[in-house]
mmCIF file of the N, C-alpha and C atoms, coordinates in Angstrom:
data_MODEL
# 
_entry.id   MODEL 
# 
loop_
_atom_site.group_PDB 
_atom_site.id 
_atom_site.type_symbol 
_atom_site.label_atom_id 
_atom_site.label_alt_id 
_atom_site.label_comp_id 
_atom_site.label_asym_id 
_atom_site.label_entity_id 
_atom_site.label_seq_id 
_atom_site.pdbx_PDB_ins_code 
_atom_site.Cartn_x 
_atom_site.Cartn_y 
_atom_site.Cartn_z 
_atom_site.occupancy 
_atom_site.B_iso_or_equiv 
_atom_site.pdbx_formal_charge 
_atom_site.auth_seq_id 
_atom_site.auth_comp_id 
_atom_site.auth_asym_id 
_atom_site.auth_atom_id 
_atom_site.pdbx_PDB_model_num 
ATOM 1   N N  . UNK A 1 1  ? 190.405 76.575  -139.182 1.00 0.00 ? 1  UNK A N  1 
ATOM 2   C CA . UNK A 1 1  ? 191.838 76.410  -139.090 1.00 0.00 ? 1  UNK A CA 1 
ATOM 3   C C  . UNK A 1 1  ? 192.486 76.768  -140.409 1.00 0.00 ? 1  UNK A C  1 
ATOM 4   N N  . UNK A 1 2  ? 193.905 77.063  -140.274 1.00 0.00 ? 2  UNK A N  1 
ATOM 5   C CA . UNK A 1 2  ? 194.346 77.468  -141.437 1.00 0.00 ? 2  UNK A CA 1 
ATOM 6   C C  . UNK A 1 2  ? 194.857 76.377  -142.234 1.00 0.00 ? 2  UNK A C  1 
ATOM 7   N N  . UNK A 1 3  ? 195.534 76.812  -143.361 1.00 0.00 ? 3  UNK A N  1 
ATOM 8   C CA . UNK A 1 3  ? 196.230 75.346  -144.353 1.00 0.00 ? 3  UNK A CA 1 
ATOM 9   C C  . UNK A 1 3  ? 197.251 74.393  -143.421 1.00 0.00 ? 3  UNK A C  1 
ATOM 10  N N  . UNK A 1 4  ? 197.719 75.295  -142.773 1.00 0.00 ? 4  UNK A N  1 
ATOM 11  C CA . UNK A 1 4  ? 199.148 74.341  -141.791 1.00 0.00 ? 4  UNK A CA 1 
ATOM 12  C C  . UNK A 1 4  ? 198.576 74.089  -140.113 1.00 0.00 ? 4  UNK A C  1 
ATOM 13  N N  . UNK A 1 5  ? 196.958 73.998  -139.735 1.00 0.00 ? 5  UNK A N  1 
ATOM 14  C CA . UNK A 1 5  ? 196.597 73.176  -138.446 1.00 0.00 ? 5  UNK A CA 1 
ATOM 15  C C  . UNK A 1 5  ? 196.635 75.152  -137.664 1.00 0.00 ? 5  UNK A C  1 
ATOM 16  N N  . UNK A 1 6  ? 196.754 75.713  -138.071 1.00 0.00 ? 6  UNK A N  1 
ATOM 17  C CA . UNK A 1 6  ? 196.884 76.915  -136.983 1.00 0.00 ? 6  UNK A CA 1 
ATOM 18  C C  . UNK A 1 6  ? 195.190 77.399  -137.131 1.00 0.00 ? 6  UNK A C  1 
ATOM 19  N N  . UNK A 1 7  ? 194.932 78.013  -136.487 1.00 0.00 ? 7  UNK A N  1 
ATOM 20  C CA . UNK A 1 7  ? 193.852 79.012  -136.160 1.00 0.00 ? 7  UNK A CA 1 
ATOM 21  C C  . UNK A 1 7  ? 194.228 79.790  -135.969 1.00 0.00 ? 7  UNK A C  1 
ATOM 22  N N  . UNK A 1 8  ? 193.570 81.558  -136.703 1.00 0.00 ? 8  UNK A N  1 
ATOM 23  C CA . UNK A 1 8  ? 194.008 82.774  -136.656 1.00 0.00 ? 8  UNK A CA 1 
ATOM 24  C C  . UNK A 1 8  ? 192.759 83.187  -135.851 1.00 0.00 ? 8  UNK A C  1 
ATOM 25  N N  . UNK A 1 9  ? 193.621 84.649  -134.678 1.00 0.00 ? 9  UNK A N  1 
ATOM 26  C CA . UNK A 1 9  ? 192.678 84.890  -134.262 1.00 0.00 ? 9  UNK A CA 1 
ATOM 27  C C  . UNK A 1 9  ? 193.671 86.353  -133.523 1.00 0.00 ? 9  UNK A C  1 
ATOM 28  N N  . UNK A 1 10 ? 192.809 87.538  -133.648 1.00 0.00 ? 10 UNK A N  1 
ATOM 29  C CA . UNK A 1 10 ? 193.143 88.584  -133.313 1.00 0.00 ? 10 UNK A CA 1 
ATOM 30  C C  . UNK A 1 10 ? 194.121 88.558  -131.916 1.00 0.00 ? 10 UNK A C  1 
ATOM 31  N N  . UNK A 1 11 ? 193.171 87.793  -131.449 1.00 0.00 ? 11 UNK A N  1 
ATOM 32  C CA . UNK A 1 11 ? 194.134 87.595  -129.947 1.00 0.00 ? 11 UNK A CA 1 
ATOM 33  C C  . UNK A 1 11 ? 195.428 86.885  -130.295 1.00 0.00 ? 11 UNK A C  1 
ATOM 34  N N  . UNK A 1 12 ? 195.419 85.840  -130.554 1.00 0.00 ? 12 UNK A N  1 
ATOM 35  C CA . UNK A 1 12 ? 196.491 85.249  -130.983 1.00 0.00 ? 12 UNK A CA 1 
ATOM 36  C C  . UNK A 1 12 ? 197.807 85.798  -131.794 1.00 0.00 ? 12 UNK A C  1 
ATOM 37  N N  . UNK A 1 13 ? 197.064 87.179  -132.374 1.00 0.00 ? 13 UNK A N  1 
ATOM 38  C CA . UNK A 1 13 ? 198.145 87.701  -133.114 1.00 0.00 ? 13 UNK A CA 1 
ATOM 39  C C  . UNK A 1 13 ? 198.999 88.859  -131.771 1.00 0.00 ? 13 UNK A C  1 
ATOM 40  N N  . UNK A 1 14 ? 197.900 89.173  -130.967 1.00 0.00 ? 14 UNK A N  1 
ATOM 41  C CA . UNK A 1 14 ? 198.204 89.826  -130.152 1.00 0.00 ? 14 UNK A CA 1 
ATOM 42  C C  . UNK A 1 14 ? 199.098 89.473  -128.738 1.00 0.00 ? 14 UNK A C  1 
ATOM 43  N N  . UNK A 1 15 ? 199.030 88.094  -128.615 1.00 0.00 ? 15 UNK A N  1 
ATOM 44  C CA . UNK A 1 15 ? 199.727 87.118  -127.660 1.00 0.00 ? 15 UNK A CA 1 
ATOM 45  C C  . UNK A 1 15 ? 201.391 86.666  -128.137 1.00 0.00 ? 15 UNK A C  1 
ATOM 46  N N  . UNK A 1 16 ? 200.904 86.675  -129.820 1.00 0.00 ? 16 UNK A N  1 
ATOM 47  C CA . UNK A 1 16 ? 202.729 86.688  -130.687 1.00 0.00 ? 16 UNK A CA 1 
ATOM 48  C C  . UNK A 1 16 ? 203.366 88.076  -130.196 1.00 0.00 ? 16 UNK A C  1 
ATOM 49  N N  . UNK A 1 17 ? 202.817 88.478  -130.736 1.00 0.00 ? 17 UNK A N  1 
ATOM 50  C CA . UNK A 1 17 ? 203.414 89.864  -130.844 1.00 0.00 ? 17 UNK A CA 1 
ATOM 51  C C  . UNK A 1 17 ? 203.630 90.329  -128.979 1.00 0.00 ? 17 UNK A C  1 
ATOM 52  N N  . UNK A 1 18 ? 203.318 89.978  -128.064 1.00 0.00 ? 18 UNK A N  1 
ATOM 53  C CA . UNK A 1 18 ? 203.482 89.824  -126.715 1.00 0.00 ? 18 UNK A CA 1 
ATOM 54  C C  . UNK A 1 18 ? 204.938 89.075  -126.255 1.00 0.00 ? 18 UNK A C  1 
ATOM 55  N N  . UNK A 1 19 ? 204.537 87.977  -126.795 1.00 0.00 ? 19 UNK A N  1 
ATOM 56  C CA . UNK A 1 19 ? 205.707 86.916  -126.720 1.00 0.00 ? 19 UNK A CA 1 
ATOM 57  C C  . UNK A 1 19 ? 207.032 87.601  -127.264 1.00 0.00 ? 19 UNK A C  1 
ATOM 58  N N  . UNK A 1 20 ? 207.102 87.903  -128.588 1.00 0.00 ? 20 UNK A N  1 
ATOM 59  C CA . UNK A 1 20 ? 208.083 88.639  -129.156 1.00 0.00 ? 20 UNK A CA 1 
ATOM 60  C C  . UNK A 1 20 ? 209.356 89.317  -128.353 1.00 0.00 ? 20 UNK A C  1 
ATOM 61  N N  . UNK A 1 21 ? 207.705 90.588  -127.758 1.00 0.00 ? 21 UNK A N  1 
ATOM 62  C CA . UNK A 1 21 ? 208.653 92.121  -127.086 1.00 0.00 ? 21 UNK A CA 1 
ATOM 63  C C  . UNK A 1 21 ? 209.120 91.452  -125.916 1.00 0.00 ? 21 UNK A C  1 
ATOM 64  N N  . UNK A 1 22 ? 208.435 89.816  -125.520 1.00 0.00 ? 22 UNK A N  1 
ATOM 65  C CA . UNK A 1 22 ? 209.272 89.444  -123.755 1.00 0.00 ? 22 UNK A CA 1 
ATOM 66  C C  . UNK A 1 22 ? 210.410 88.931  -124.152 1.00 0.00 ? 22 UNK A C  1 
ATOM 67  N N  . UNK A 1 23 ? 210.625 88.262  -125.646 1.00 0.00 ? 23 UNK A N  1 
ATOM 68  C CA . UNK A 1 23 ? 211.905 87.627  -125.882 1.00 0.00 ? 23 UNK A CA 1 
ATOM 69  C C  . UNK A 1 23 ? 212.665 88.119  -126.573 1.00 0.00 ? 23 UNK A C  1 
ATOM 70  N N  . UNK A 1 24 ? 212.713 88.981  -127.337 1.00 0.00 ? 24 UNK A N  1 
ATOM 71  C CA . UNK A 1 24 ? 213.466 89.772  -128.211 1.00 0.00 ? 24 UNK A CA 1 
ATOM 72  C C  . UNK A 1 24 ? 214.118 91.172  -127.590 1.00 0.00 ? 24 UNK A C  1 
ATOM 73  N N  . UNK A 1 25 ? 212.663 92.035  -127.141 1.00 0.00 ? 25 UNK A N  1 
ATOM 74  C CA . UNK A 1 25 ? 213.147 93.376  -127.223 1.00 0.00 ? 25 UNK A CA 1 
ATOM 75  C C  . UNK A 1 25 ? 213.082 93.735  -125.930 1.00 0.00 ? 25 UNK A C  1 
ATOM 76  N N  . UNK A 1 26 ? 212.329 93.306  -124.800 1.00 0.00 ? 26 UNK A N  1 
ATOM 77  C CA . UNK A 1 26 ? 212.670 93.537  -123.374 1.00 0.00 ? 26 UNK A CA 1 
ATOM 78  C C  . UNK A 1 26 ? 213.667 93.023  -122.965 1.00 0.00 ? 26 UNK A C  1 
ATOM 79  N N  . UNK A 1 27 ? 214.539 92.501  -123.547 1.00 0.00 ? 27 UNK A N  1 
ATOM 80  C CA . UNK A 1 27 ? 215.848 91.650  -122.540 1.00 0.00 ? 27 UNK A CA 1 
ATOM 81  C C  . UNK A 1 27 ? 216.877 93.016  -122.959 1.00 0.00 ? 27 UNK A C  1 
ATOM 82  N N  . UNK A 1 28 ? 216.560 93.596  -123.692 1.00 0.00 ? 28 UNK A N  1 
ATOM 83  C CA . UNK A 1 28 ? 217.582 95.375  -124.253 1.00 0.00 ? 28 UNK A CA 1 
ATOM 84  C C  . UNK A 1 28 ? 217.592 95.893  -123.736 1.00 0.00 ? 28 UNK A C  1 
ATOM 85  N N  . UNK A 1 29 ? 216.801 96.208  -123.050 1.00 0.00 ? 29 UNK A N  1 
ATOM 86  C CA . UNK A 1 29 ? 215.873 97.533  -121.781 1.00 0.00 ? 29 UNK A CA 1 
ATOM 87  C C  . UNK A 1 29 ? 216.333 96.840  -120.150 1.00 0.00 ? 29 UNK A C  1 
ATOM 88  N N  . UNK A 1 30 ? 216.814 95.701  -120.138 1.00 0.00 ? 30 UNK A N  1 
ATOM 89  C CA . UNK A 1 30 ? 217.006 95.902  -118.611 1.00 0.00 ? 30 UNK A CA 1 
ATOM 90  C C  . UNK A 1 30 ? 215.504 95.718  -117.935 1.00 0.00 ? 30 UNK A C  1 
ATOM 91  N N  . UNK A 1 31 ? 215.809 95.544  -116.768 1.00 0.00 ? 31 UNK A N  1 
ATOM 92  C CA . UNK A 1 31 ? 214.344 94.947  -115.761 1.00 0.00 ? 31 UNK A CA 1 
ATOM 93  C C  . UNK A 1 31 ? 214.238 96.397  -114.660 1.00 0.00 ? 31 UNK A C  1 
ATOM 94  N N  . UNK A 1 32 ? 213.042 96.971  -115.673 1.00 0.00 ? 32 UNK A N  1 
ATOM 95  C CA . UNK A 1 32 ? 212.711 98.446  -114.883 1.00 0.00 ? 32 UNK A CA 1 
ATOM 96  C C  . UNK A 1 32 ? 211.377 98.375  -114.148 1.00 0.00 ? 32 UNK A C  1 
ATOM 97  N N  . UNK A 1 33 ? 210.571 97.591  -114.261 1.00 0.00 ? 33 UNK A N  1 
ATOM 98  C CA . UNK A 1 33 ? 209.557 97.023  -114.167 1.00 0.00 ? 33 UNK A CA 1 
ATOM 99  C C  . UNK A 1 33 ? 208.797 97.654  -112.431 1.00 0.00 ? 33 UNK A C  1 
ATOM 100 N N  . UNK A 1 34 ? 208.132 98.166  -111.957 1.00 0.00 ? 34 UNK A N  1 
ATOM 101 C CA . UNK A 1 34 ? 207.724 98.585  -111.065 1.00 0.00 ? 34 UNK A CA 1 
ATOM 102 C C  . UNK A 1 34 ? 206.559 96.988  -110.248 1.00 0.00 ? 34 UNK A C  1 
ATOM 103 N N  . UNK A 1 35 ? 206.449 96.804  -111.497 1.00 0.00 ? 35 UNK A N  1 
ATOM 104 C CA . UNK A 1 35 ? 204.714 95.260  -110.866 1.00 0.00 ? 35 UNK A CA 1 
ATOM 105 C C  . UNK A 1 35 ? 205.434 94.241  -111.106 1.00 0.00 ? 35 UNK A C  1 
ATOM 106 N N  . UNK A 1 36 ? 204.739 93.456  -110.297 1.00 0.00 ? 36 UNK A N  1 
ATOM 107 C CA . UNK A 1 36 ? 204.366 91.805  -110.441 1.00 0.00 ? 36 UNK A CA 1 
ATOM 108 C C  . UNK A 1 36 ? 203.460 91.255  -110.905 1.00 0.00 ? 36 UNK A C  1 
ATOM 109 N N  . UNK A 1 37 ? 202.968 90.398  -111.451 1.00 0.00 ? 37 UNK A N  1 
ATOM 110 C CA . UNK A 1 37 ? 203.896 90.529  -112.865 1.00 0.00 ? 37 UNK A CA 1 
ATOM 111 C C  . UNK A 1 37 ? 204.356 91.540  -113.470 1.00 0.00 ? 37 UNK A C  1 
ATOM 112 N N  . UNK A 1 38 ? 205.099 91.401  -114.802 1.00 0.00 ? 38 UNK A N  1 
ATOM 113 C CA . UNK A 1 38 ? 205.661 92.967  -115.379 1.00 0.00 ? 38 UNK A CA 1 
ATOM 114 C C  . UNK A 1 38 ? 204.146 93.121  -116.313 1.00 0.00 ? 38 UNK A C  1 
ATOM 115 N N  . UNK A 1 39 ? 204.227 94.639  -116.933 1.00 0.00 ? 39 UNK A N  1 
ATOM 116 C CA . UNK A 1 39 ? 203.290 94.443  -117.524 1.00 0.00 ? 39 UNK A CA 1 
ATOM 117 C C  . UNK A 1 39 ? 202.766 93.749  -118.859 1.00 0.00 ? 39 UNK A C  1 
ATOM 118 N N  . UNK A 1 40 ? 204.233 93.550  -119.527 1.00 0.00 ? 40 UNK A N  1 
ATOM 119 C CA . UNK A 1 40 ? 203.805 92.311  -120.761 1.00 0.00 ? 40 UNK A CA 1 
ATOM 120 C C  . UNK A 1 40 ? 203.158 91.206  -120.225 1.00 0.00 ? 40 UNK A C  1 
ATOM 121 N N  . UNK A 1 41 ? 203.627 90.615  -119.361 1.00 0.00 ? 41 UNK A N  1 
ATOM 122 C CA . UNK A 1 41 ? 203.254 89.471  -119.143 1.00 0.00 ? 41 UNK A CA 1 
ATOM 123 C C  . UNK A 1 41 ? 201.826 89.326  -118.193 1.00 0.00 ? 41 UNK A C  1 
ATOM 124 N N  . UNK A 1 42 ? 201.153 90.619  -117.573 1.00 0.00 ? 42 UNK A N  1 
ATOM 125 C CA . UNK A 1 42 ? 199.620 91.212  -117.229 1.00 0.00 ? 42 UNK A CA 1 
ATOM 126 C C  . UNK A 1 42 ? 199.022 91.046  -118.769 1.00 0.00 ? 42 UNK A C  1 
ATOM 127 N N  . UNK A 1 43 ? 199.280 91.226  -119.416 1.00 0.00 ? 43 UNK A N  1 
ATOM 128 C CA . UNK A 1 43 ? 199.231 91.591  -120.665 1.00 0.00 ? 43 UNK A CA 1 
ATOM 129 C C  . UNK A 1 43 ? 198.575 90.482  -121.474 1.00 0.00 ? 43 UNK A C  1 
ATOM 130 N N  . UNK A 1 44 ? 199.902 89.865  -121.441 1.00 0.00 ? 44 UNK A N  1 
ATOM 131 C CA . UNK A 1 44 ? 199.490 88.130  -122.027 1.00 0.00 ? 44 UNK A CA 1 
ATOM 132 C C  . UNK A 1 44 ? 198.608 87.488  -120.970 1.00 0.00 ? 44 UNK A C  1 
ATOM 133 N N  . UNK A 1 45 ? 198.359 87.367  -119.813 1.00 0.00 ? 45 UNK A N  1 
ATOM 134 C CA . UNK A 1 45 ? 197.412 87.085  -119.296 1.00 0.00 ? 45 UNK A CA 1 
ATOM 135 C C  . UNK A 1 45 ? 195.923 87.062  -119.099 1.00 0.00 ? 45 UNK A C  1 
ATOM 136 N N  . UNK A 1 46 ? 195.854 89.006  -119.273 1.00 0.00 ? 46 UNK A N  1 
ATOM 137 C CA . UNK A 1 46 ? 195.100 89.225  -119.485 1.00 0.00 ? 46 UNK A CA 1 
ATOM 138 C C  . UNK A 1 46 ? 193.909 89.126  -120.617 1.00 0.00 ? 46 UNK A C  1 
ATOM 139 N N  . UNK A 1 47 ? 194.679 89.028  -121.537 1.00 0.00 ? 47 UNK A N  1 
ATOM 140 C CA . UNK A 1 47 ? 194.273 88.843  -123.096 1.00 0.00 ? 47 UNK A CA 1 
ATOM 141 C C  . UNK A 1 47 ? 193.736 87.074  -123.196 1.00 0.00 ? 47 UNK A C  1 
ATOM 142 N N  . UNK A 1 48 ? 194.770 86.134  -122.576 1.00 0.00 ? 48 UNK A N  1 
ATOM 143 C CA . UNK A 1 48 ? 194.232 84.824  -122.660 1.00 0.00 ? 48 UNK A CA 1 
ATOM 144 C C  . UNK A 1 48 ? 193.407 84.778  -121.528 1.00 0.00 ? 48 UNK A C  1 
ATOM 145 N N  . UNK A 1 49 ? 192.518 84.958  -120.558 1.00 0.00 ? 49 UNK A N  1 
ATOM 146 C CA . UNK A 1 49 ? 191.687 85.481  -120.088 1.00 0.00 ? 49 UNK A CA 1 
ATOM 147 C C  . UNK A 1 49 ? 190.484 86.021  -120.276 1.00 0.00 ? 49 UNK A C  1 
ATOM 148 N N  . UNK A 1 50 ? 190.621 87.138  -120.846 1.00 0.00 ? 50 UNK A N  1 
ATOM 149 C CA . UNK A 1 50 ? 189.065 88.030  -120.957 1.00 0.00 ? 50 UNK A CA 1 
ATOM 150 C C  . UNK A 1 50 ? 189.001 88.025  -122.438 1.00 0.00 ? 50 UNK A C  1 
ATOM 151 N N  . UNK A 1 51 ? 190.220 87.516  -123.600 1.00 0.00 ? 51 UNK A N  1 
ATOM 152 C CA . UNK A 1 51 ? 189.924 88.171  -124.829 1.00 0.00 ? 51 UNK A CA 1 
ATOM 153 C C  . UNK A 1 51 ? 190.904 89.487  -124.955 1.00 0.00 ? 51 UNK A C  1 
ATOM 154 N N  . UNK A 1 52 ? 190.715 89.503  -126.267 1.00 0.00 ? 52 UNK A N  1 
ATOM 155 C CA . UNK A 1 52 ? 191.582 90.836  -126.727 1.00 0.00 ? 52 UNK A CA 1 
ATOM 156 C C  . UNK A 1 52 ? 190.792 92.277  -126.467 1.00 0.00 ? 52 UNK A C  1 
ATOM 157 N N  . UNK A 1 53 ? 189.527 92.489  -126.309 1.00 0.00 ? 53 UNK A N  1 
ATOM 158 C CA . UNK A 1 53 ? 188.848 93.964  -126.489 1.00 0.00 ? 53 UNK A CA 1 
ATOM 159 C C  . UNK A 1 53 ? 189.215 93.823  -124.757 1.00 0.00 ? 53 UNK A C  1 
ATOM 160 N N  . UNK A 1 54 ? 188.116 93.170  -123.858 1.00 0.00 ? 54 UNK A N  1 
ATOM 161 C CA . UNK A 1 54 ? 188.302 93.239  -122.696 1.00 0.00 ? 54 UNK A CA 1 
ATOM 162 C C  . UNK A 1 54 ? 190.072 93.244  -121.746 1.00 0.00 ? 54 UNK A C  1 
ATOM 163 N N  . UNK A 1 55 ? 190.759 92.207  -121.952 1.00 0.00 ? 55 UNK A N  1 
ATOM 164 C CA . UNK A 1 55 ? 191.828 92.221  -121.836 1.00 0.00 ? 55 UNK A CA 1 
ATOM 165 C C  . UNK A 1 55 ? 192.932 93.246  -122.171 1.00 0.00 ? 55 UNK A C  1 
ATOM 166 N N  . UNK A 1 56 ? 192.551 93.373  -123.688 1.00 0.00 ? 56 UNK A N  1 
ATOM 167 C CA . UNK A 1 56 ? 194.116 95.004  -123.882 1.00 0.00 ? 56 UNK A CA 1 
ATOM 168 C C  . UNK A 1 56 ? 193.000 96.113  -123.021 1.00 0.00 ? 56 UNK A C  1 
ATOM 169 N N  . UNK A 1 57 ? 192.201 96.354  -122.717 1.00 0.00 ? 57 UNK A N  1 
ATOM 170 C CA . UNK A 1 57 ? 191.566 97.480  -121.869 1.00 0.00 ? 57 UNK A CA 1 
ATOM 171 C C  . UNK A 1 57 ? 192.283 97.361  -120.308 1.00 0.00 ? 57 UNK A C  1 
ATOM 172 N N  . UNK A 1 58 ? 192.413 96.063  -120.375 1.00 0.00 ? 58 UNK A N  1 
ATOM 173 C CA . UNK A 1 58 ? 193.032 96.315  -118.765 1.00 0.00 ? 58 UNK A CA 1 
ATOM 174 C C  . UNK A 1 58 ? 194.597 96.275  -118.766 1.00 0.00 ? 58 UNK A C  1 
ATOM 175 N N  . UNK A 1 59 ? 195.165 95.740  -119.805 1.00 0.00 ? 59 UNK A N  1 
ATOM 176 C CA . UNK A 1 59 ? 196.726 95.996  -120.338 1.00 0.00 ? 59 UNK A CA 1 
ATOM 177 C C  . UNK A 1 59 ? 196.626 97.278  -120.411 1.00 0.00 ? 59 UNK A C  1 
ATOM 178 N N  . UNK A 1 60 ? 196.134 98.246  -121.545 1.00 0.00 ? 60 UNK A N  1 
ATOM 179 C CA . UNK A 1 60 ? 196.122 99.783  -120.987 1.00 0.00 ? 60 UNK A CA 1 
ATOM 180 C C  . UNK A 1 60 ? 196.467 100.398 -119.872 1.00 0.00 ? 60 UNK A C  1 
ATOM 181 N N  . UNK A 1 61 ? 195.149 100.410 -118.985 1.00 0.00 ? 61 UNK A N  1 
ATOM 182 C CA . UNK A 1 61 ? 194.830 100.706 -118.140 1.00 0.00 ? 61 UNK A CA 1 
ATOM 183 C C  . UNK A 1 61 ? 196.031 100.683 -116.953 1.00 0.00 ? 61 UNK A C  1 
ATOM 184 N N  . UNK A 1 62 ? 196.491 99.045  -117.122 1.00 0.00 ? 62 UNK A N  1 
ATOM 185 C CA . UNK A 1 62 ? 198.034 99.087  -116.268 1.00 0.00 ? 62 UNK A CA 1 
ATOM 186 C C  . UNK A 1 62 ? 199.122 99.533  -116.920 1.00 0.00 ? 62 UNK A C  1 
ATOM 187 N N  . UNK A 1 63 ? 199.006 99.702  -117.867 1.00 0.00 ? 63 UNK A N  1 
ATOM 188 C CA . UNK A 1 63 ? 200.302 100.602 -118.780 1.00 0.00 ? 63 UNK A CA 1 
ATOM 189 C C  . UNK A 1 63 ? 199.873 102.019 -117.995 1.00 0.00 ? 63 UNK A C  1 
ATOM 190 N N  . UNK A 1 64 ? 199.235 102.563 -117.864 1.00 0.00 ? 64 UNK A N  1 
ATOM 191 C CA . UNK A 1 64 ? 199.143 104.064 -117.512 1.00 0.00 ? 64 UNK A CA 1 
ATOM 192 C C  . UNK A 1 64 ? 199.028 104.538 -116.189 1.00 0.00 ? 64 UNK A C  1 
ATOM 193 N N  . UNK A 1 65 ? 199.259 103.149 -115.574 1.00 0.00 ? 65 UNK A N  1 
ATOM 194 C CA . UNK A 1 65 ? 199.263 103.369 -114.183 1.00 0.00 ? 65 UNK A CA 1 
ATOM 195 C C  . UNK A 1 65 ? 200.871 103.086 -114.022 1.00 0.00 ? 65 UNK A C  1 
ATOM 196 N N  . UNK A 1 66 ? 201.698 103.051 -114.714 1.00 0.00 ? 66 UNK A N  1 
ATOM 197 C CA . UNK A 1 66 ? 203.140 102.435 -114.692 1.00 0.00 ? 66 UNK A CA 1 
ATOM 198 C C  . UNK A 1 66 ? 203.605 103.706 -114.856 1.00 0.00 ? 66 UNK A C  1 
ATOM 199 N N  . UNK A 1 67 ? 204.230 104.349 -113.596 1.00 0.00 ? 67 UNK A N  1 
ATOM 200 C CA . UNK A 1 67 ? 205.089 106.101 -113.729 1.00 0.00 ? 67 UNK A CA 1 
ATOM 201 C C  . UNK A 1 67 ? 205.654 106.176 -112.342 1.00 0.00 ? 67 UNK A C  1 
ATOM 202 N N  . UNK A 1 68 ? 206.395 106.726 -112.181 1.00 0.00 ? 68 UNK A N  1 
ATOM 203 C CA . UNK A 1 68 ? 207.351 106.333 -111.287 1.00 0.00 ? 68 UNK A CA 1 
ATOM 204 C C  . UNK A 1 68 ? 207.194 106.714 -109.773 1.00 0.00 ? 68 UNK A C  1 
ATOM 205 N N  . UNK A 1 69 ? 205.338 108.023 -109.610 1.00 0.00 ? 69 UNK A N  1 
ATOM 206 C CA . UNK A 1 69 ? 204.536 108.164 -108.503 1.00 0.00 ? 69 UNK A CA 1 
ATOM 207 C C  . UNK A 1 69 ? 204.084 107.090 -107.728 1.00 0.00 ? 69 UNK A C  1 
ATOM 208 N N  . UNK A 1 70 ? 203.560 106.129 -108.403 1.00 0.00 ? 70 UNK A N  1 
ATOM 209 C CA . UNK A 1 70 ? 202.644 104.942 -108.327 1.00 0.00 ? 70 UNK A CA 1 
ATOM 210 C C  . UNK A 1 70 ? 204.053 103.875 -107.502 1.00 0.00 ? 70 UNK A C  1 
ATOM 211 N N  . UNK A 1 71 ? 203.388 103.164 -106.428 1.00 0.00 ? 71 UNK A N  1 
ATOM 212 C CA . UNK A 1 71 ? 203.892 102.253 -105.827 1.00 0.00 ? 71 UNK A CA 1 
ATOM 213 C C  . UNK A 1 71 ? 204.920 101.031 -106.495 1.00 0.00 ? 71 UNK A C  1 
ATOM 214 N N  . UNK A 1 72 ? 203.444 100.563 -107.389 1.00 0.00 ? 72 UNK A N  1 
ATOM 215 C CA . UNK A 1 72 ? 203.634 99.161  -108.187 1.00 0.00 ? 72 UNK A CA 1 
ATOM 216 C C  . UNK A 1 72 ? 203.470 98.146  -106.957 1.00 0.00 ? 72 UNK A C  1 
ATOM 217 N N  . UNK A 1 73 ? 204.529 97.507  -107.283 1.00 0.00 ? 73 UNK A N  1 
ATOM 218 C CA . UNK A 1 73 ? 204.360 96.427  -106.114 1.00 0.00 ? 73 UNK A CA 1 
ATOM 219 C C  . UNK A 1 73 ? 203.165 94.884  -106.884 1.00 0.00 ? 73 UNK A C  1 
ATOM 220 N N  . UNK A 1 74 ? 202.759 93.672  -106.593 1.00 0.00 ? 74 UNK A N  1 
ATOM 221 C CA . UNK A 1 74 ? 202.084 92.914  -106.518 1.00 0.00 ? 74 UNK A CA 1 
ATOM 222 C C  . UNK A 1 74 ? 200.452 93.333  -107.443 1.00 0.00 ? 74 UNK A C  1 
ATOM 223 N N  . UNK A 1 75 ? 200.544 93.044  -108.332 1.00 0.00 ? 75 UNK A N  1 
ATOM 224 C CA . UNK A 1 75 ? 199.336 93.388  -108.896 1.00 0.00 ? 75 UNK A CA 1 
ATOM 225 C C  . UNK A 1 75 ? 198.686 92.264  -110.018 1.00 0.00 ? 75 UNK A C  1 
ATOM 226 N N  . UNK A 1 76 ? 198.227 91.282  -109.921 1.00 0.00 ? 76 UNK A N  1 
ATOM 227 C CA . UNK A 1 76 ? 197.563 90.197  -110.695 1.00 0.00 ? 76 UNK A CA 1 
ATOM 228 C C  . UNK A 1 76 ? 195.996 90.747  -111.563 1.00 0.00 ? 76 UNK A C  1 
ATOM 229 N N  . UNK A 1 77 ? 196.319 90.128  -112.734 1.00 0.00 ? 77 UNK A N  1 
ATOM 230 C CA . UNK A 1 77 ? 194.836 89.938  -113.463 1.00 0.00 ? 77 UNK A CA 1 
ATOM 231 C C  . UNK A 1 77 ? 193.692 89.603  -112.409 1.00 0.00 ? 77 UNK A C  1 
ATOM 232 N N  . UNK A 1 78 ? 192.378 90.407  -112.386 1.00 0.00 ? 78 UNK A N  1 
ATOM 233 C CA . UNK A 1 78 ? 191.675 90.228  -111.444 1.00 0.00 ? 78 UNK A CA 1 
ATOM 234 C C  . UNK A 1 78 ? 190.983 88.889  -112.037 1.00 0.00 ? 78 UNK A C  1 
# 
């Protein structure tokens, strides 16, 4: 743990920085979002879930499936 009770941890930096773009900088952009969940929040799921290597692989993965061919629709962390 750190001096002030926190624990650092890659993921954790990666779950801030998640949190951030849902409260700060996605409310700018409007709700364009094709999935369910959107994909930040696949994102943050995913990551508290599988971990950061396994998890941002499948955050990717649904980032690049996000184009305006693709259905979207209902899509959960497996």
């Amino acid at each position: 743990m750190g001096s002030y009770g926190y624990s650092f941890s890659a993921a954790g930096a990666a779950q801030a920085a998640i949190s951030f773009y849902q409260r700060r900088v996605s409310p700018l952009f409007g709700a364009h979002c094709i999935y369910t969940p959107t994909c930040s929040e696949y994102a943050r799921q995913a990551i508290a879930r599988y971990g950061l290597l396994r998890g941002g692989l499948l955050a990717g993965r649904r980032v690049l499936r996000c184009h305006p061919f693709n259905a979207g629709g209902y899509d959960p962390v497996p």
